[in-house]
C-alpha positions as CSV (number, residue, x, y, z in Angstrom):
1,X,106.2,-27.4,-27.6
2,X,107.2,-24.0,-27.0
3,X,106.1,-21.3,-24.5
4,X,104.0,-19.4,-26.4
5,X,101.9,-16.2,-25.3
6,X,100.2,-14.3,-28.1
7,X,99.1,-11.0,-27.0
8,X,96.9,-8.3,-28.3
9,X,96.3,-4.7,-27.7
10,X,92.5,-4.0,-28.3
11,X,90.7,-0.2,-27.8
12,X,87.1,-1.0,-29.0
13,X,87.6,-4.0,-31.2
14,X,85.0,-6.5,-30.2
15,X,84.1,-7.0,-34.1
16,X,87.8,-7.9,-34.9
17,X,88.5,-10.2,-31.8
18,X,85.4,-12.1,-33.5
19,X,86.8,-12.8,-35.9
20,X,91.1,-13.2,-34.5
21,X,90.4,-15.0,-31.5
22,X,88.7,-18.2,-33.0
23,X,91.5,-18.3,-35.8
24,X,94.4,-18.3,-32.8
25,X,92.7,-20.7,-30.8
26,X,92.3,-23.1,-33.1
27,X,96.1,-22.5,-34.5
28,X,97.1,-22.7,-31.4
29,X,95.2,-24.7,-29.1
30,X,98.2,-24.8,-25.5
31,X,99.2,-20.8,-26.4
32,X,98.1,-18.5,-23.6
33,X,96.4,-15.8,-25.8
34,X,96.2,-12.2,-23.6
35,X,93.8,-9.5,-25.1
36,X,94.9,-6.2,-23.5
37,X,91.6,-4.2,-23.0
38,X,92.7,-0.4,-23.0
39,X,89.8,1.3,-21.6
40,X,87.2,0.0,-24.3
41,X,83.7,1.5,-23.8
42,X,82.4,-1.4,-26.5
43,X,82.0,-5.2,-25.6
44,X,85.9,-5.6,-26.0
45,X,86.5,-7.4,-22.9
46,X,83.3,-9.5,-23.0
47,X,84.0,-10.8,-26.6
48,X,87.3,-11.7,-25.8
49,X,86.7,-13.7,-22.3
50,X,83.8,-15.9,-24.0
51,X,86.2,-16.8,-26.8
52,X,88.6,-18.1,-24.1
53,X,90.9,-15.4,-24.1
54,X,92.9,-13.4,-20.8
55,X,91.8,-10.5,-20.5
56,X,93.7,-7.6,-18.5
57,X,93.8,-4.1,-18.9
58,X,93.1,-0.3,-17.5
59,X,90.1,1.7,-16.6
60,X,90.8,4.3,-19.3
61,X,92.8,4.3,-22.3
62,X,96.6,4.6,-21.5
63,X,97.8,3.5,-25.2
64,X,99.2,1.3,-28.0
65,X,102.5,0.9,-26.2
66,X,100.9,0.7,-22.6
67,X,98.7,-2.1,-23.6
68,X,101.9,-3.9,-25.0
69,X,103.8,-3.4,-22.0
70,X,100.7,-4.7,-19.6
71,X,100.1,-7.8,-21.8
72,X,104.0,-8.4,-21.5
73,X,104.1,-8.5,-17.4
74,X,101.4,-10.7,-17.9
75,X,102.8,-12.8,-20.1
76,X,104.7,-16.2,-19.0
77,X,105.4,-17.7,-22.4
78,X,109.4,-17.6,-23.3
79,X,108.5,-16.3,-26.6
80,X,105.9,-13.4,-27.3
81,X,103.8,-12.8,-30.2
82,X,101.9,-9.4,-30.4
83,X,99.2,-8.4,-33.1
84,X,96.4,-6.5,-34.2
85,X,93.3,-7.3,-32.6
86,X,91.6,-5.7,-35.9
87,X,91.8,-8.7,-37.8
88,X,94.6,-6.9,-40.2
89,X,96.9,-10.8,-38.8
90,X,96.2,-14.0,-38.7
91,X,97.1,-16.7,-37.1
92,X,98.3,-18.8,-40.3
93,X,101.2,-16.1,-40.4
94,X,102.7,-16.7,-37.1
95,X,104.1,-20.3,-38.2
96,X,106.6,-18.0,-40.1
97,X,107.3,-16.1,-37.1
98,X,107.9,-18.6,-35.2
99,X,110.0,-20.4,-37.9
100,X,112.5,-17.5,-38.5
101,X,113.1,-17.1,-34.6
102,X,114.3,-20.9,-34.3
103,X,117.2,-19.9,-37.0
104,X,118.7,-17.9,-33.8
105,X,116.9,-14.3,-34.5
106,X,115.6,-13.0,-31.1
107,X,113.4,-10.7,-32.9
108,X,111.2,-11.2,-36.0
109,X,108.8,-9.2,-37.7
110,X,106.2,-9.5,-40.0
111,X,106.7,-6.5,-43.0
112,X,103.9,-5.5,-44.7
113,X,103.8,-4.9,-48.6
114,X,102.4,-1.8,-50.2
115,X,99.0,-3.1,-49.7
116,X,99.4,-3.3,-46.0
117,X,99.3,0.3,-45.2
118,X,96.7,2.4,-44.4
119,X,97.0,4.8,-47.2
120,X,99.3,6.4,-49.8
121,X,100.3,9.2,-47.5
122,X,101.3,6.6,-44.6
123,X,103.2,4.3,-47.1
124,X,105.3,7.0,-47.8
125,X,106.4,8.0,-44.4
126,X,106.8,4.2,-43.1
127,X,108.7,4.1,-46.6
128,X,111.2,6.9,-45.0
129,X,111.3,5.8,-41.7
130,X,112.7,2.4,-43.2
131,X,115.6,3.6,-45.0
132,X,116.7,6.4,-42.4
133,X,116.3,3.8,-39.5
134,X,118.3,1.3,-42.4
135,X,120.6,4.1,-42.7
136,X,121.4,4.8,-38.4
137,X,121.7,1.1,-38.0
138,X,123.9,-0.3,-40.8
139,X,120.8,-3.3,-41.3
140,X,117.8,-3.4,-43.9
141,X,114.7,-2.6,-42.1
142,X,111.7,-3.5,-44.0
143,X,108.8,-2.4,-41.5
144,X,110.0,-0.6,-38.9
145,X,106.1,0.1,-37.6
146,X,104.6,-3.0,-37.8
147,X,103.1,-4.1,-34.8
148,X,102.7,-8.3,-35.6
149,X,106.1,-9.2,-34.4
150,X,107.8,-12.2,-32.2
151,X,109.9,-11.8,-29.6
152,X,111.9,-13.9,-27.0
153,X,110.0,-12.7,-23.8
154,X,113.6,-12.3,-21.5
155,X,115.1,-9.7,-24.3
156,X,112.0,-8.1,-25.1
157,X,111.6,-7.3,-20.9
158,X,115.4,-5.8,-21.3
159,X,113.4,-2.6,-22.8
160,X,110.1,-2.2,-21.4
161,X,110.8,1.2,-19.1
162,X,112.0,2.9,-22.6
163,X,109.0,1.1,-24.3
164,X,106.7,4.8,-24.7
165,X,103.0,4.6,-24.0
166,X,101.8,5.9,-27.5
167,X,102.2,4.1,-30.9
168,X,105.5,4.0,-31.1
169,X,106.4,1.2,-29.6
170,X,107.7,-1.0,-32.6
171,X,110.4,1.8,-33.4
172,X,111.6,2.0,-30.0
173,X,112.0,-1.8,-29.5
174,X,113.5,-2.4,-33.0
175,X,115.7,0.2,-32.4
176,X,116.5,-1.2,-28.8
177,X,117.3,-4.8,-30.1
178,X,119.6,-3.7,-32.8
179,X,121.2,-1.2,-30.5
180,X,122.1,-4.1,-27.7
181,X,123.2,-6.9,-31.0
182,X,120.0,-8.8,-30.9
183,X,119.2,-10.0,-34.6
184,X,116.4,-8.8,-35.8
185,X,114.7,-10.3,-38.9
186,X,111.9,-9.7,-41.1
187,X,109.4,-11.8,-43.0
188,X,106.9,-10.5,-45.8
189,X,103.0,-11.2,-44.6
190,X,100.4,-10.1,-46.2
191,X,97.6,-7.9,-44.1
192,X,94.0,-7.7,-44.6
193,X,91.5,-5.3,-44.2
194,X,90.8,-4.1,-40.7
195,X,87.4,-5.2,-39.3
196,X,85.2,-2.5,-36.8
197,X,86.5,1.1,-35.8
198,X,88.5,3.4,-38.1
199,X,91.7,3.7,-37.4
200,X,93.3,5.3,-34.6
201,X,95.4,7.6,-36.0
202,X,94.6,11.1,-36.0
203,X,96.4,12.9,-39.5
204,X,97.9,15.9,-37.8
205,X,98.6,15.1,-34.6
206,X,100.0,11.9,-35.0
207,X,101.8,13.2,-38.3
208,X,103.4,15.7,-36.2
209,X,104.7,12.9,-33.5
210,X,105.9,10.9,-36.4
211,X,108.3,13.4,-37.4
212,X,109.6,13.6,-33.9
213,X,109.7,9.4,-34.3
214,X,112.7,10.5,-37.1
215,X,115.1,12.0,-34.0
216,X,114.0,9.2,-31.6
217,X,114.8,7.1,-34.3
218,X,118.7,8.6,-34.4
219,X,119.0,9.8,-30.7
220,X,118.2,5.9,-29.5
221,X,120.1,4.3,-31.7
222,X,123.5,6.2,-32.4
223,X,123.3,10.3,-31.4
224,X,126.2,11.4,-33.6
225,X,125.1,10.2,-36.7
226,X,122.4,13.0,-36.2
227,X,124.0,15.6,-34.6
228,X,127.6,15.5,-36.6
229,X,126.0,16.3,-40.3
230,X,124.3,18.9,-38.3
231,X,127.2,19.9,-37.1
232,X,129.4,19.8,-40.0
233,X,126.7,21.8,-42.3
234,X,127.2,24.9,-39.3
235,X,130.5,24.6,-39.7
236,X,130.6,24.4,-43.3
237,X,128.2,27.4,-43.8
238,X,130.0,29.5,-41.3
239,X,133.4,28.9,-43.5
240,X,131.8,29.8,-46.8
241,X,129.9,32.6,-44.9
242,X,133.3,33.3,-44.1
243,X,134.6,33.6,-46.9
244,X,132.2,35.8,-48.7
245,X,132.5,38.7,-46.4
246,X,136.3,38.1,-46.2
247,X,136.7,38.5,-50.2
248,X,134.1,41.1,-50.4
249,X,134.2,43.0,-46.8
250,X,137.9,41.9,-45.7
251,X,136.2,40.9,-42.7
252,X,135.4,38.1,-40.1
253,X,131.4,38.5,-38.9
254,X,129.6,37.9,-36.1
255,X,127.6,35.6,-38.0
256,X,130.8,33.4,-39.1
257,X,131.0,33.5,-35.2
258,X,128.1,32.3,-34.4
259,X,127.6,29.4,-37.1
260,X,131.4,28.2,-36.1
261,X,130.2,28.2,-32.1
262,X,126.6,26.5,-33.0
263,X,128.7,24.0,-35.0
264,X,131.0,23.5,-31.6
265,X,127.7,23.1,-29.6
266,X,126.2,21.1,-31.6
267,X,128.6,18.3,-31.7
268,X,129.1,18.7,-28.0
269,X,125.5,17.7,-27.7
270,X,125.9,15.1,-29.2
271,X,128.8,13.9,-28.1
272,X,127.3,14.0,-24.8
273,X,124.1,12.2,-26.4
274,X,125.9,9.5,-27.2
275,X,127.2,8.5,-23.7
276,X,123.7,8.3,-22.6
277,X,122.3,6.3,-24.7
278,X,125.1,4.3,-23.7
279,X,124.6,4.6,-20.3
280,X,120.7,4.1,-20.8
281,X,121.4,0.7,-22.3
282,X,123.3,-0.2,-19.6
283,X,120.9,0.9,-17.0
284,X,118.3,-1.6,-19.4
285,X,120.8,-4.6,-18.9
286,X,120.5,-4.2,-15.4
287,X,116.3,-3.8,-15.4
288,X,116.3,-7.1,-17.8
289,X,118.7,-8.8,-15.5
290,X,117.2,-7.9,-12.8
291,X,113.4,-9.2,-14.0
């Protein structure tokens, strides 16, 4: 039997541990199962202690990603699972998990159907996140959001220190394992309705960080693939800018001159981009070598 630890994030979700925790420990009787309390002012950390689970976790709310990252140091199973504490996955699904990392993935996720997401608006911009992160990476990403993943615990540690504190933390690490080769795979579950609190996600300011999730997506992942269309749409405007006021004016502007040098700059960016990410995955060989 494997080395299993099954850990969950949980801000104020002593309704949905009622009903998770029972589910896993019956499932999985020898897994160590690590609820992540991050700064709860509910019963959060009660619930999950009488239902047998670990419980660790901060004074105050630090996020999604920190709570992922404190359940992982905690952790001493070689493979990790992580879910919703919300009762959105159960523990029937992990079997699949499990299943599809034996076949040599180091990463597997569960992708969530139409169904599965919050609302119209959100299935949308997951929709887009999928095929532009499908599109930096050369692989089909199904879900790059979802948070009910398995892991092998020694890869996944490679990444923590780029892991952010917030809820991006299942871009950044799919990113992360693509970036260094680690197969990644995915596996359709479905996901039921969330039990207790509304969810976290606040419309505008999380819409806004999503949209900065799109450059993450491209800057940790492969730089130029960003910044060279960029570049080469300056450069092309400048030239048919160029040639306009050349037919009409006879001249060369100082607006040719400045889309041809923010062209330049541009692709010196990232240019320059690109060798550190490279170095930065480098630096997270060490870390995970290191650990």
């Amino acid at each position: 039997m494997r080395e299993l630890s099954i850990i969950l994030p949980a801000k104020n979700e002593a309704e949905g541990l009622k009903r998770t925790l029972p589910g896993l420990r019956e499932a999985y009787p020898d897994a160590e199962i690590i609820v992540v309390n991050d700064g709860s002012t509910d019963a959060t950390a009660e619930i999950a202690a009488g239902l047998g689970a670990k419980v660790v976790g901060s004074p105050y709310s630090m996020g999604n990603g920190a709570a992922i990252k404190r359940g992982t140091r905690a952790a001493h199973g070689a493979v990790l699972v992580f879910m919703d504490a919300d009762g959105q996955h159960s523990a029937e699904h992990i079997g699949q998990l499990l299943a599809k990392l034996d076949e040599g993935f180091d990463m597997v996720v569960g992708a969530r159907d139409g169904s599965g997401q919050a609302n119209f608006h959100r299935g949308l911009a997951n929709a887009f996140y999928n095929r532009l992160a499908s599109h930096m990476t050369g692989h089909r990403i199904d879900d790059l959001t979802s948070g009910f993943r398995a892991v092998r615990a020694d890869k996944f540690r490679e990444f923590l220190h780029l892991l952010p504190n917030g809820f991006s933390y299942p871009t950044t690490s799919t990113m992360a394992f693509f970036r260094s080769a680690y197969p990644v795979a995915y596996v359709p579950i479905p996901v039921a309705k969330r039990v207790g609190n509304g969810s976290h996600i606040r419309p505008l300011k999380d819409g806004i960080r999503f949209l900065l999730i799109i450059f993450k997506i491209a800057t940790l992942y492969s730089p130029m693939k960003l910044f060279a269309p960029i570049a080469a749409a300056f450069f092309l405007t400048g030239l048919g800018y160029y040639g306009y006021t050349f037919a009409t004016m006879h001249r060369f502007t100082n607006m040719s001159t400045l889309l041809f040098s923010a062209a330049v700059i541009i692709f010196l960016i990232g240019l320059i981009s690109e060798q550190i990410t490279g170095l930065t995955y480098l630096a997270a060989k060490g870390e995970g070598t290191k650990q």
